[in-house]
PDB file of N, CA, C, O and CB in Angstrom:
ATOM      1  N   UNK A   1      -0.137 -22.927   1.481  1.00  0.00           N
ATOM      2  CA  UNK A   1       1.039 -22.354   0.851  1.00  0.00           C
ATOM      3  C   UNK A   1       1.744 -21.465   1.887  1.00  0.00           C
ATOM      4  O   UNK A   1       1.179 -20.509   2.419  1.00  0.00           O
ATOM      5  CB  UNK A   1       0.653 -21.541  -0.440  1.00  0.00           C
ATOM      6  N   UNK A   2       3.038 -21.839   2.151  1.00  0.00           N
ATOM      7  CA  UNK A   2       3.969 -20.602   3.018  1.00  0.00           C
ATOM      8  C   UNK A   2       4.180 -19.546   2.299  1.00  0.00           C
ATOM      9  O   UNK A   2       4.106 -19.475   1.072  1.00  0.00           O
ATOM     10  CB  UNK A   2       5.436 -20.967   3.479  1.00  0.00           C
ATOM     11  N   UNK A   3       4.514 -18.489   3.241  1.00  0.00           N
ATOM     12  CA  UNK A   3       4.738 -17.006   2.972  1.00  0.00           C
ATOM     13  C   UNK A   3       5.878 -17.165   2.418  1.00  0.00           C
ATOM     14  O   UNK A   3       6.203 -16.207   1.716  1.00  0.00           O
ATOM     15  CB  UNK A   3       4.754 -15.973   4.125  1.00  0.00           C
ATOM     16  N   UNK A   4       6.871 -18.312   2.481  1.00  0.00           N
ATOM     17  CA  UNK A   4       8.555 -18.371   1.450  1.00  0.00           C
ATOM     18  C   UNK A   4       7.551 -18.618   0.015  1.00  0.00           C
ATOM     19  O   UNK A   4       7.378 -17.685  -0.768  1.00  0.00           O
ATOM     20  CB  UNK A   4      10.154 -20.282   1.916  1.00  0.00           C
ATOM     21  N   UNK A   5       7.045 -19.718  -0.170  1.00  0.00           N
ATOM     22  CA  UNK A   5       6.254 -19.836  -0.929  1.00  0.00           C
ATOM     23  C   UNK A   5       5.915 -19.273  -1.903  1.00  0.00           C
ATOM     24  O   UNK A   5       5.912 -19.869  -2.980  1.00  0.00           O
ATOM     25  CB  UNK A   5       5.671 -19.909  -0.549  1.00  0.00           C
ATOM     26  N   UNK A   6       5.499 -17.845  -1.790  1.00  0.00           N
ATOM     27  CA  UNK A   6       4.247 -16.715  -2.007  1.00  0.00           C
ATOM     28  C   UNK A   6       5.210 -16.168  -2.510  1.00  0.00           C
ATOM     29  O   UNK A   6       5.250 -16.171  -3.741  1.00  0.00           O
ATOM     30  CB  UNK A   6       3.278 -15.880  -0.826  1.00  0.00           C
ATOM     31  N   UNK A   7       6.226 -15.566  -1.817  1.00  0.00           N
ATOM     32  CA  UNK A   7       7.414 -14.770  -2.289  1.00  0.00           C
ATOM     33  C   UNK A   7       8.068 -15.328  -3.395  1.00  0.00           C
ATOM     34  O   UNK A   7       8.263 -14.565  -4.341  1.00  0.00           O
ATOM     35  CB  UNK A   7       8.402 -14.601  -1.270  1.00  0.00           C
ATOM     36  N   UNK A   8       8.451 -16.487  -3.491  1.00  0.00           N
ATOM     37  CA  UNK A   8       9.699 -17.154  -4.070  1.00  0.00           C
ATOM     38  C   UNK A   8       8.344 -17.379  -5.368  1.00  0.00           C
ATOM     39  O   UNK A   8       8.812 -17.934  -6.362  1.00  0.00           O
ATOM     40  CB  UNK A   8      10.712 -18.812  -3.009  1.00  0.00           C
ATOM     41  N   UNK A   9       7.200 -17.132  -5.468  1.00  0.00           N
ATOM     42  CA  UNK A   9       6.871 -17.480  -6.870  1.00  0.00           C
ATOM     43  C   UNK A   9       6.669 -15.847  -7.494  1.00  0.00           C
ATOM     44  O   UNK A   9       5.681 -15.815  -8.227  1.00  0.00           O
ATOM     45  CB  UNK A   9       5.333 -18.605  -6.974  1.00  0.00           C
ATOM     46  N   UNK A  10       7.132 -14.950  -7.416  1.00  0.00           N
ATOM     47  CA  UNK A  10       7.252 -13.546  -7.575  1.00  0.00           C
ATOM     48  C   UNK A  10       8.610 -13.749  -8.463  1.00  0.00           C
ATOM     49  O   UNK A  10       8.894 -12.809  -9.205  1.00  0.00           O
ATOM     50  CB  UNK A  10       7.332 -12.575  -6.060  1.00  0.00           C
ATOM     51  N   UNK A  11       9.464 -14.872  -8.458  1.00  0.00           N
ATOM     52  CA  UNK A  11      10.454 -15.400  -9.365  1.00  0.00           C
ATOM     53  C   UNK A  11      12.224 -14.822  -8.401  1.00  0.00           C
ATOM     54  O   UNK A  11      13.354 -14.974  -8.866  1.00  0.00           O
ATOM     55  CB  UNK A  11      10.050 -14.521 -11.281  1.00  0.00           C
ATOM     56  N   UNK A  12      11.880 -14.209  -7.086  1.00  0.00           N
ATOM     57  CA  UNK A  12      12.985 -14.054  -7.141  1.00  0.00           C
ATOM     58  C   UNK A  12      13.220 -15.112  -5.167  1.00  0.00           C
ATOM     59  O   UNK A  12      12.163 -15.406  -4.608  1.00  0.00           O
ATOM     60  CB  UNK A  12      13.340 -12.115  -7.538  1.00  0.00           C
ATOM     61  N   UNK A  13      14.132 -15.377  -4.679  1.00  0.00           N
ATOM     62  CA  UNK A  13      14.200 -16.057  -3.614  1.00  0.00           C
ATOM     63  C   UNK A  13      14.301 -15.507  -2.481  1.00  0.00           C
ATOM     64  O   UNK A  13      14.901 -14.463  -2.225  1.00  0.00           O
ATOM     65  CB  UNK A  13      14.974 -16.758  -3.684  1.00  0.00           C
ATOM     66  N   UNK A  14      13.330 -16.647  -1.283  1.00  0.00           N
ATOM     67  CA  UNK A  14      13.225 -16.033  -0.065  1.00  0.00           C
ATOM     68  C   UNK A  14      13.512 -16.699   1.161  1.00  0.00           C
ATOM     69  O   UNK A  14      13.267 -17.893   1.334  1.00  0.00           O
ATOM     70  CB  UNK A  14      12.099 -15.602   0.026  1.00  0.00           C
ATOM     71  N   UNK A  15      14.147 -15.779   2.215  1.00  0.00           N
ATOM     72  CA  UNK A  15      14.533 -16.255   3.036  1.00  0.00           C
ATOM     73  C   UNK A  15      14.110 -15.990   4.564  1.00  0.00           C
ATOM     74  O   UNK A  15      14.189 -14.763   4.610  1.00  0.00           O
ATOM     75  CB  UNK A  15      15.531 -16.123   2.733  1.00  0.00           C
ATOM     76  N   UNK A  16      13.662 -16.463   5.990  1.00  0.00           N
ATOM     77  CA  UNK A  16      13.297 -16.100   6.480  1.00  0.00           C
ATOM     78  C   UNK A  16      14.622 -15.580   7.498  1.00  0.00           C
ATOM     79  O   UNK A  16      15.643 -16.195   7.806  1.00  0.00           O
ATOM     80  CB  UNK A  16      12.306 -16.771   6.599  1.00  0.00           C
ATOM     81  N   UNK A  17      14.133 -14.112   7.902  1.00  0.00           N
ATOM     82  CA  UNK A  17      14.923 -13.246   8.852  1.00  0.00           C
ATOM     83  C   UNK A  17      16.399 -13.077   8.069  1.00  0.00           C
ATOM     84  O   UNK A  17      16.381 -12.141   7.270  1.00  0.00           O
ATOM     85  CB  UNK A  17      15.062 -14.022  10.482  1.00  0.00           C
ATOM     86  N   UNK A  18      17.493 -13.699   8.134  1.00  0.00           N
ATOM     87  CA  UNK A  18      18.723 -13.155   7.214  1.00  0.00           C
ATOM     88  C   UNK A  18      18.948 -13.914   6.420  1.00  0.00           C
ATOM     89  O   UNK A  18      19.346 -15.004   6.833  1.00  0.00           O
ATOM     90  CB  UNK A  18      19.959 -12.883   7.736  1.00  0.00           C
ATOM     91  N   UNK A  19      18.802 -13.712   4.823  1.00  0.00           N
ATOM     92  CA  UNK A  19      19.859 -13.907   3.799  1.00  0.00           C
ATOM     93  C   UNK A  19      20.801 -14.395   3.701  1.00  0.00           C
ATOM     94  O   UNK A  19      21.836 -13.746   3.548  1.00  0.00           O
ATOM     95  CB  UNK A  19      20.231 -13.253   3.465  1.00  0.00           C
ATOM     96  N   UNK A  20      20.765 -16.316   3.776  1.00  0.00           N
ATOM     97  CA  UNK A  20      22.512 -16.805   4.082  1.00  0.00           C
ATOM     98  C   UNK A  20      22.912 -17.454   3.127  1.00  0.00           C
ATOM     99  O   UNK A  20      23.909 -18.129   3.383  1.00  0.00           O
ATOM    100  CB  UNK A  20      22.901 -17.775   5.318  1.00  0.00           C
ATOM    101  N   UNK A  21      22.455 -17.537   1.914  1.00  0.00           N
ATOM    102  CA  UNK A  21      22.818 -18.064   0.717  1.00  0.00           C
ATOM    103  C   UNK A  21      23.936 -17.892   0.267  1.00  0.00           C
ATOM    104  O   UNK A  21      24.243 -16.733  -0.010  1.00  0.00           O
ATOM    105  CB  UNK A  21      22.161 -17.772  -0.100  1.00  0.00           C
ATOM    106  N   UNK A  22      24.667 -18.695   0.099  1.00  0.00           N
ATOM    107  CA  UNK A  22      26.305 -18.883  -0.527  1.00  0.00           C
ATOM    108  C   UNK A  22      26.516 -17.545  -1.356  1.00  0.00           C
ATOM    109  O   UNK A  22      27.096 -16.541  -0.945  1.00  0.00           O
ATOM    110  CB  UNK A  22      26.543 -20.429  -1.735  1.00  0.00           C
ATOM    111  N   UNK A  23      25.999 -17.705  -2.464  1.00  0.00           N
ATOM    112  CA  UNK A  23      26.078 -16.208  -3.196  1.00  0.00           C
ATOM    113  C   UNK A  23      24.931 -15.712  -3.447  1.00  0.00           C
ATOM    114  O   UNK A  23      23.957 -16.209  -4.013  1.00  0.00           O
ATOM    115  CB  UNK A  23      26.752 -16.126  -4.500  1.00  0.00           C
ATOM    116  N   UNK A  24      25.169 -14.267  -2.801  1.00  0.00           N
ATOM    117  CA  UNK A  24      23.754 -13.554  -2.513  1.00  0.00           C
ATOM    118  C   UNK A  24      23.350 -13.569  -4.169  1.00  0.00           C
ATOM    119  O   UNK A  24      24.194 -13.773  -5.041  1.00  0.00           O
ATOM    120  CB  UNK A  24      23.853 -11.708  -1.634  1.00  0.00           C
ATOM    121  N   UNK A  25      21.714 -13.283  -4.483  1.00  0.00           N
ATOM    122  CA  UNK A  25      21.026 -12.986  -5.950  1.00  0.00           C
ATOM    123  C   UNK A  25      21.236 -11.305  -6.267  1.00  0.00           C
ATOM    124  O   UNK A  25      21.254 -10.683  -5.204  1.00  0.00           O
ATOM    125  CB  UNK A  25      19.140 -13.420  -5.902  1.00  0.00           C
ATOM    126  N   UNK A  26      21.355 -10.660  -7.149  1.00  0.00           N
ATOM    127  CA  UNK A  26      20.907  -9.534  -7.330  1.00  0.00           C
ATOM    128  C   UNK A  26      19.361  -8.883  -6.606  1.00  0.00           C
ATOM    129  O   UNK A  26      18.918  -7.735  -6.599  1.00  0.00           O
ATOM    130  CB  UNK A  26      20.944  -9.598  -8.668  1.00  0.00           C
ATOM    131  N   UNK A  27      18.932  -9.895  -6.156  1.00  0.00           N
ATOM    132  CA  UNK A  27      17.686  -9.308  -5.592  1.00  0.00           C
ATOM    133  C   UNK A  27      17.251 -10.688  -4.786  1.00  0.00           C
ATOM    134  O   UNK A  27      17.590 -11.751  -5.308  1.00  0.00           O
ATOM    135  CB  UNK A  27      16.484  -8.670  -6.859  1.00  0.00           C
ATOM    136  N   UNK A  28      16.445 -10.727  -3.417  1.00  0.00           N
ATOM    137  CA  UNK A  28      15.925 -11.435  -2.889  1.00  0.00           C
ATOM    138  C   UNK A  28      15.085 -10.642  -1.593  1.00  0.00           C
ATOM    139  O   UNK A  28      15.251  -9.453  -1.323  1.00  0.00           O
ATOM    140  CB  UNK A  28      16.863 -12.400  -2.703  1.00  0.00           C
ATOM    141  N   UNK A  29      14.487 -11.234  -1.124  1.00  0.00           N
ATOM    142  CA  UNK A  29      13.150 -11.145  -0.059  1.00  0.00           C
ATOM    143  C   UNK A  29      13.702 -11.644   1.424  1.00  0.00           C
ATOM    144  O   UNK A  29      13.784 -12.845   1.681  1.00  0.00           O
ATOM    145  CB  UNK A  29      11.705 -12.322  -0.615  1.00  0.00           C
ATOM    146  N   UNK A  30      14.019 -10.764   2.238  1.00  0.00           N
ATOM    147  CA  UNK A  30      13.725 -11.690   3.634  1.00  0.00           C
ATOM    148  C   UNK A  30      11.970 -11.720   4.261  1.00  0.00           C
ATOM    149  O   UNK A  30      10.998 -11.103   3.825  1.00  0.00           O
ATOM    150  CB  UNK A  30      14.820 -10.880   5.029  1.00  0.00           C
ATOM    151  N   UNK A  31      12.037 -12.415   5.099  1.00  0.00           N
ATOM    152  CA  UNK A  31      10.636 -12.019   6.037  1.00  0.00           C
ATOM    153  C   UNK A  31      10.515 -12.284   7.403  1.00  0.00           C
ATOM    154  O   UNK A  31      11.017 -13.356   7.740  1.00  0.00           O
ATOM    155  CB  UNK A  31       9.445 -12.699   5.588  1.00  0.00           C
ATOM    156  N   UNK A  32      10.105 -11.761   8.103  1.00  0.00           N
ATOM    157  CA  UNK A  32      10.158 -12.101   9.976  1.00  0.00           C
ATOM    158  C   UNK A  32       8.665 -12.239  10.329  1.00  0.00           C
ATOM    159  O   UNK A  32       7.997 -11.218  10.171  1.00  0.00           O
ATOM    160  CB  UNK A  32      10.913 -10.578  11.149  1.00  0.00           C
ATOM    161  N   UNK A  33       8.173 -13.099  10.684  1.00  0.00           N
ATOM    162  CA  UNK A  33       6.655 -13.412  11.513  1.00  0.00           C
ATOM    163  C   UNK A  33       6.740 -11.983  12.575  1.00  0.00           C
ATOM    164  O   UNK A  33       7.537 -11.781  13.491  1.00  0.00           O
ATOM    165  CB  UNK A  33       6.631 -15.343  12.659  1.00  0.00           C
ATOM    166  N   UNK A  34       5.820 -11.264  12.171  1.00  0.00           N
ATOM    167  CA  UNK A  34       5.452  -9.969  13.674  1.00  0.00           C
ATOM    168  C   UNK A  34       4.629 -10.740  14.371  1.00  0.00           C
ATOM    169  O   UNK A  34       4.698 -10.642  15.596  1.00  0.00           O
ATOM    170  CB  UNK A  34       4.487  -8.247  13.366  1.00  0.00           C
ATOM    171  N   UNK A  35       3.782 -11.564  13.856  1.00  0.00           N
ATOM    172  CA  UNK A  35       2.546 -11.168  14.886  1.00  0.00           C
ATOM    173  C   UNK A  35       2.113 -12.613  14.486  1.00  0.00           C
ATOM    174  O   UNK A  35       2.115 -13.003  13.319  1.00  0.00           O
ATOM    175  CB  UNK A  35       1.302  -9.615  14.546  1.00  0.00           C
ATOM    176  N   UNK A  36       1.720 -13.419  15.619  1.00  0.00           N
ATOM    177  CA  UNK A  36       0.729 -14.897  15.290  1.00  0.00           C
ATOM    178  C   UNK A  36      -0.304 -14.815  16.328  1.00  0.00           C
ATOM    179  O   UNK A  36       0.023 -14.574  17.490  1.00  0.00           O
ATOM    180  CB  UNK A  36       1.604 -16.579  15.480  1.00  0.00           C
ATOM    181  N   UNK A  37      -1.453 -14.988  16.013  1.00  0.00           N
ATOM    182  CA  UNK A  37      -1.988 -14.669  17.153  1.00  0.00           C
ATOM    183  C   UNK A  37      -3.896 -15.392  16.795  1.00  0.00           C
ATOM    184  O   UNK A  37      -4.268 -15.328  15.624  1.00  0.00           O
ATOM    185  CB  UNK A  37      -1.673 -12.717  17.414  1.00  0.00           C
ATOM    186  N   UNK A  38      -4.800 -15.946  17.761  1.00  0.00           N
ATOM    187  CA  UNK A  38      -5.692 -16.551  17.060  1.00  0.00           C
ATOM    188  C   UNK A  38      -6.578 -14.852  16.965  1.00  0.00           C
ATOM    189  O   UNK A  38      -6.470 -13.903  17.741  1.00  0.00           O
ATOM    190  CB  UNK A  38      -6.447 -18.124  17.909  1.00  0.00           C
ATOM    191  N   UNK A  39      -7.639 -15.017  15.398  1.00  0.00           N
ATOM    192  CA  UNK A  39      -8.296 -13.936  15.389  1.00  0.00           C
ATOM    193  C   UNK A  39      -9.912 -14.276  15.839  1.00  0.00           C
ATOM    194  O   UNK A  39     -10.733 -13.529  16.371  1.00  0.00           O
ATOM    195  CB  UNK A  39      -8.077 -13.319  13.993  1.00  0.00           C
ATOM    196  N   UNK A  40     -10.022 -15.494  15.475  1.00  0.00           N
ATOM    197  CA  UNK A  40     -11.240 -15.793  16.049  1.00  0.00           C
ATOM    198  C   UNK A  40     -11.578 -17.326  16.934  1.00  0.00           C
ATOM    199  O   UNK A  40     -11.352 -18.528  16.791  1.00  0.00           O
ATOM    200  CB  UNK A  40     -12.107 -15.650  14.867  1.00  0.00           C
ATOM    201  N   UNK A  41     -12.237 -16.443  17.879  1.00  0.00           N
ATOM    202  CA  UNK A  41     -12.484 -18.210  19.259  1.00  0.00           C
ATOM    203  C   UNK A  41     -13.779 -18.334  19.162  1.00  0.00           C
ATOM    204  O   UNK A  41     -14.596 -17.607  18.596  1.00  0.00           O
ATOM    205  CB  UNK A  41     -12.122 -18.092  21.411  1.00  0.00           C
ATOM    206  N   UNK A  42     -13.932 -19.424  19.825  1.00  0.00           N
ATOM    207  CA  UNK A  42     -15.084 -19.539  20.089  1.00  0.00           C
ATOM    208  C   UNK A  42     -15.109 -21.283  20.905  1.00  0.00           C
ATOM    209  O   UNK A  42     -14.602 -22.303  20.437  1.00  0.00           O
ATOM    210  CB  UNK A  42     -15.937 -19.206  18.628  1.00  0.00           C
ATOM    211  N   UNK A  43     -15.683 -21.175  21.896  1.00  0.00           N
ATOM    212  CA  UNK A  43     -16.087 -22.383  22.844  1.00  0.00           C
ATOM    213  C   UNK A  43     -14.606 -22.660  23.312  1.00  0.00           C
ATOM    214  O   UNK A  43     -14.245 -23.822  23.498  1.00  0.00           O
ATOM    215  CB  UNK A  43     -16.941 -23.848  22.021  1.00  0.00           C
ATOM    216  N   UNK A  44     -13.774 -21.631  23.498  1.00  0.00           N
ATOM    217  CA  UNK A  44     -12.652 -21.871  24.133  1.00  0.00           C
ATOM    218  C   UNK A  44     -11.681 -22.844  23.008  1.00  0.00           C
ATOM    219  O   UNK A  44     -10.801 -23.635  23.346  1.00  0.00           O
ATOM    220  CB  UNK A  44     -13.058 -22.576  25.603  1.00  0.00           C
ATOM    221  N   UNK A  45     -12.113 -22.536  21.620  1.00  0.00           N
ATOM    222  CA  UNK A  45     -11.246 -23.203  20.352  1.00  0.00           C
ATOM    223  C   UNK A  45     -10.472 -21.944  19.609  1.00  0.00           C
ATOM    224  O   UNK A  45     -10.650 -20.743  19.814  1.00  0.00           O
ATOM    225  CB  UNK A  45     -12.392 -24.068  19.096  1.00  0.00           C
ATOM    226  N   UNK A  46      -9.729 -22.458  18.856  1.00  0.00           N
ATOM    227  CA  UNK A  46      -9.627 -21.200  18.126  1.00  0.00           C
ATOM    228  C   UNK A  46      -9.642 -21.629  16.549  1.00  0.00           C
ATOM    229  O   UNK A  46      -8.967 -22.570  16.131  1.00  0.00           O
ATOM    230  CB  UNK A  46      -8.222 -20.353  18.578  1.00  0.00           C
ATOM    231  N   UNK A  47     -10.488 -20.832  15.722  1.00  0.00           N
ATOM    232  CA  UNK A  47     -11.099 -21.095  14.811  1.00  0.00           C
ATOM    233  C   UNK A  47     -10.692 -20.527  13.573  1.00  0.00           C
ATOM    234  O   UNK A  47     -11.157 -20.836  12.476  1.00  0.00           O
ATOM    235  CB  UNK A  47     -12.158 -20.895  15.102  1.00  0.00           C
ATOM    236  N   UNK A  48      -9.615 -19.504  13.838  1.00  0.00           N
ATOM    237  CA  UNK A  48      -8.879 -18.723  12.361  1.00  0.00           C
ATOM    238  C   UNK A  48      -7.786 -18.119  12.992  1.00  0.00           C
ATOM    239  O   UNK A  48      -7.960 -17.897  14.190  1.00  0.00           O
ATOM    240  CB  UNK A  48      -9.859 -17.394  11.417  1.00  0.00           C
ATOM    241  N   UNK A  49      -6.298 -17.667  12.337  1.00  0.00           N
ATOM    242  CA  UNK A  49      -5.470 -17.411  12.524  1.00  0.00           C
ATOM    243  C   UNK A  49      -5.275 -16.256  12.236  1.00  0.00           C
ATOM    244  O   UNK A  49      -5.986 -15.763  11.360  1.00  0.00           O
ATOM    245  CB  UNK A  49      -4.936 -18.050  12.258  1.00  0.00           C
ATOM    246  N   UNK A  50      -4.033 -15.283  13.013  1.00  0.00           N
ATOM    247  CA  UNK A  50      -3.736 -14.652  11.662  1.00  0.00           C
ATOM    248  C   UNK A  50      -2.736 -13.608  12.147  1.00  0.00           C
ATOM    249  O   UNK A  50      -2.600 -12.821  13.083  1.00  0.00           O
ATOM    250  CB  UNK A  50      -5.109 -13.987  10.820  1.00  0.00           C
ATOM    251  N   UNK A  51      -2.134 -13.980  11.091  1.00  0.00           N
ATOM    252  CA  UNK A  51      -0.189 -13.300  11.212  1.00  0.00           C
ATOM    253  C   UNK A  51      -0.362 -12.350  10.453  1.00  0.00           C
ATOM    254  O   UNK A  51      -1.271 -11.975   9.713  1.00  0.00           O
ATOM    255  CB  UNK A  51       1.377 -14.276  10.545  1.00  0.00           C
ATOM    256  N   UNK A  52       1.276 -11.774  10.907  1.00  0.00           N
ATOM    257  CA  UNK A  52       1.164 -10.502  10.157  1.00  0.00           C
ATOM    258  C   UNK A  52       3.101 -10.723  10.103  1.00  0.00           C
ATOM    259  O   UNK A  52       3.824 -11.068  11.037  1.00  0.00           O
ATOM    260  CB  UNK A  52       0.189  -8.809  11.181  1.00  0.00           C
ATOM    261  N   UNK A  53       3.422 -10.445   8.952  1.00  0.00           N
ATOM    262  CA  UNK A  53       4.792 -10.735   8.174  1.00  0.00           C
ATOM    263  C   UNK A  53       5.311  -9.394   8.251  1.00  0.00           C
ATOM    264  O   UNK A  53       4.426  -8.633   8.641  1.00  0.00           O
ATOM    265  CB  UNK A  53       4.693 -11.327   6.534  1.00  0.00           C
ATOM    266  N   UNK A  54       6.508  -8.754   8.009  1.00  0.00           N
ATOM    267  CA  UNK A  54       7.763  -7.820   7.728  1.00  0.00           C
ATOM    268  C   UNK A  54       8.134  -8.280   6.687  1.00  0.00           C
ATOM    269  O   UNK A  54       8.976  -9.150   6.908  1.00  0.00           O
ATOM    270  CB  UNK A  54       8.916  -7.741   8.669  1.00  0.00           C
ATOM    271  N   UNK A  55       7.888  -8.109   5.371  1.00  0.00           N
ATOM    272  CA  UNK A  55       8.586  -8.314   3.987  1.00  0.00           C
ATOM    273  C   UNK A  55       9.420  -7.434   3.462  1.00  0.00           C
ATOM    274  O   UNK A  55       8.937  -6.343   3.158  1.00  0.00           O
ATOM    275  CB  UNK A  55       7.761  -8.447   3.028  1.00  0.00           C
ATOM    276  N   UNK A  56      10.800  -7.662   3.233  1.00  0.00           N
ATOM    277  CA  UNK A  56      11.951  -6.808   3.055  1.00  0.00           C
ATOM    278  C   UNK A  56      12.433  -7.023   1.388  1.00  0.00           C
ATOM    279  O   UNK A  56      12.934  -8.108   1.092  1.00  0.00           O
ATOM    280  CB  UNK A  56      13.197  -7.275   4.239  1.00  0.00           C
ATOM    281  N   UNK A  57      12.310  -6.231   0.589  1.00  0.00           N
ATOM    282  CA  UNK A  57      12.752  -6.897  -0.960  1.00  0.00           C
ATOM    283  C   UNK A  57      14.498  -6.011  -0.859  1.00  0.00           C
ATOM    284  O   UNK A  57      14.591  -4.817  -0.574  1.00  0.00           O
ATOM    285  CB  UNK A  57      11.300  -6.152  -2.799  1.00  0.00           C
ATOM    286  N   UNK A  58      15.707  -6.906  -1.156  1.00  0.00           N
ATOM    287  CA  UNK A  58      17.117  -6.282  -0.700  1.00  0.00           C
ATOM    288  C   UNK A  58      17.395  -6.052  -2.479  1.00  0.00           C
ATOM    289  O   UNK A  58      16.821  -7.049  -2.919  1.00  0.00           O
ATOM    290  CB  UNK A  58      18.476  -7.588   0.434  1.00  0.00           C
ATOM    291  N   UNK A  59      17.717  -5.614  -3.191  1.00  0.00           N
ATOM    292  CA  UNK A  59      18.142  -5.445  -4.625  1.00  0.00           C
ATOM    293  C   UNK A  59      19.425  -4.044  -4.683  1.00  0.00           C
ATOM    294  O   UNK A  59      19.457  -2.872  -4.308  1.00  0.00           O
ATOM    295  CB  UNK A  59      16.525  -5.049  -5.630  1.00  0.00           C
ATOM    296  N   UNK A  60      20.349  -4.987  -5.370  1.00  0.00           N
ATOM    297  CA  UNK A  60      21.757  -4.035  -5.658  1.00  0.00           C
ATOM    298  C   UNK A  60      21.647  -2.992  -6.378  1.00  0.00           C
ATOM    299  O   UNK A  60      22.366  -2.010  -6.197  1.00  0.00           O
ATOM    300  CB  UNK A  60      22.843  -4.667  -6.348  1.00  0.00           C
ATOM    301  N   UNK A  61      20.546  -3.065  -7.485  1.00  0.00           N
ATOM    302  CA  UNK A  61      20.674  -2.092  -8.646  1.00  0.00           C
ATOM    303  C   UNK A  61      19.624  -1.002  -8.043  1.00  0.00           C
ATOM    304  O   UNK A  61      19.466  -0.721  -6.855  1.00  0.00           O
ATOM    305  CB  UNK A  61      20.234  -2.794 -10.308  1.00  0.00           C
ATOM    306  N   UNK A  62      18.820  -0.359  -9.391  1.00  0.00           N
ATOM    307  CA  UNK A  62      17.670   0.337  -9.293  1.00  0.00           C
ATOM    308  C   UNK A  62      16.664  -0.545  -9.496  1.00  0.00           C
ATOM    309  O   UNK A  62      16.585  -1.075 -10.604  1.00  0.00           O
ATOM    310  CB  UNK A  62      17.592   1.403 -10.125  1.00  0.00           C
ATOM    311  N   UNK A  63      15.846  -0.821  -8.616  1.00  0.00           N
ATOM    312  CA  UNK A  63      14.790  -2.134  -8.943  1.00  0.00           C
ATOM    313  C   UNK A  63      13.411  -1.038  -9.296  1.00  0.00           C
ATOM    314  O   UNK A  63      12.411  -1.577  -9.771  1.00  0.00           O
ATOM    315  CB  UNK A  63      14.457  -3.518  -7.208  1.00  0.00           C
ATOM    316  N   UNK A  64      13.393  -0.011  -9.134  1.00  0.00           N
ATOM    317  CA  UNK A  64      11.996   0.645  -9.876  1.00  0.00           C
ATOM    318  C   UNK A  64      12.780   1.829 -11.614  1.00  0.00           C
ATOM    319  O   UNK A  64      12.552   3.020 -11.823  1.00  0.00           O
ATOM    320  CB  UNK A  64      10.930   2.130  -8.094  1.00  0.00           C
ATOM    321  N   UNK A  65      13.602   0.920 -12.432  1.00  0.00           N
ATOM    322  CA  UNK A  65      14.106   1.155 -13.149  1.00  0.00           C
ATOM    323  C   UNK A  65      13.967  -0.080 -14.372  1.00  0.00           C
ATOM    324  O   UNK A  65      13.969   0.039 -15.597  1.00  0.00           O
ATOM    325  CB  UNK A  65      15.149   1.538 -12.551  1.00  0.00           C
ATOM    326  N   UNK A  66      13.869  -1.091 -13.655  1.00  0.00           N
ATOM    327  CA  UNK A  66      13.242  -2.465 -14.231  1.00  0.00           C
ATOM    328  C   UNK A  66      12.409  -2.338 -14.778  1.00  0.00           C
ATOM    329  O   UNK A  66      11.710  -1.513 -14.191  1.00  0.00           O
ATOM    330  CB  UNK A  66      12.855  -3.395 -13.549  1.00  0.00           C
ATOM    331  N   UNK A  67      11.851  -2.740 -15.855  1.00  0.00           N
ATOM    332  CA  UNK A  67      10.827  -3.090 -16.403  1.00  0.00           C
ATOM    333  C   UNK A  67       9.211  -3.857 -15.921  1.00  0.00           C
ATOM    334  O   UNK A  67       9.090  -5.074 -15.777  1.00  0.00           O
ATOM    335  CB  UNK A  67      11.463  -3.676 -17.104  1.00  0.00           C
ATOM    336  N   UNK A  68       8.368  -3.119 -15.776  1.00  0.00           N
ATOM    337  CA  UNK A  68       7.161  -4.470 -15.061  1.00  0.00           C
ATOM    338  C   UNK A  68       7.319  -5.370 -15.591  1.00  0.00           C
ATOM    339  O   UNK A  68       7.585  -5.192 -16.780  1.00  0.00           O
ATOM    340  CB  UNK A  68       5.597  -4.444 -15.127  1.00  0.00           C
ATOM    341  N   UNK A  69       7.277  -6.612 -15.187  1.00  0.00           N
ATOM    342  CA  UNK A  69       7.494  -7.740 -15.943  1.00  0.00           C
ATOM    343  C   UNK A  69       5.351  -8.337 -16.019  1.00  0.00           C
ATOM    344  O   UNK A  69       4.784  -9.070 -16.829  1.00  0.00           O
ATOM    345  CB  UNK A  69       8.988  -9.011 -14.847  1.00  0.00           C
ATOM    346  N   UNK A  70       4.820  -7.614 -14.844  1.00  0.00           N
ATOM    347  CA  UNK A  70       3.445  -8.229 -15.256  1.00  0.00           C
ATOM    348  C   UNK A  70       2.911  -7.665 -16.586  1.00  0.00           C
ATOM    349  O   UNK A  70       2.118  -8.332 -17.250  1.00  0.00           O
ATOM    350  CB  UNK A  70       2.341  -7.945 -14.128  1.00  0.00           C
ATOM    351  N   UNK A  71       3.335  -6.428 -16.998  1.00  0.00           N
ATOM    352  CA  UNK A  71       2.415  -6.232 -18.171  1.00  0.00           C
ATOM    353  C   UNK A  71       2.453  -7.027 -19.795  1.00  0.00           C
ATOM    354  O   UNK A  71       1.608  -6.740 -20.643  1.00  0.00           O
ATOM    355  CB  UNK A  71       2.599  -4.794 -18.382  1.00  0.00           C
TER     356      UNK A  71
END
């Protein structure tokens, strides 16, 4: 599963680095890759990954005025 993925099932849409959607949402997600890098080697392989994301949530209104929607 991608990190757009992950975001965009949080119900609102995501985009990587800038926001170019025809008409922006009341709320959406950018994200930028910081960091890719292997975390574990071994025999000169590399055997696990592991990134590290910048997740930006952009919202017009008061978004901690919203309602939780998990409860």
């Amino acid at each position: 599963m991608s990190i757009q993925e992950i975001l965009e099932s949080a119900g609102l849409p995501a985009q990587r680095g800038v926001y170019t959607g025809r008409d922006k949402p009341d709320a959406y997600y950018t994200f930028l890759r910081l960091l890719g890098t292997p975390a574990v080697n071994a025999d000169d392989e590399e055997k696990e990954r592991r990134e590290m994301y910048r997740v930006t949530l952009f919202h017009k209104g008061d978004f901690e005025a919203q309602p939780d929607s998990s409860e």
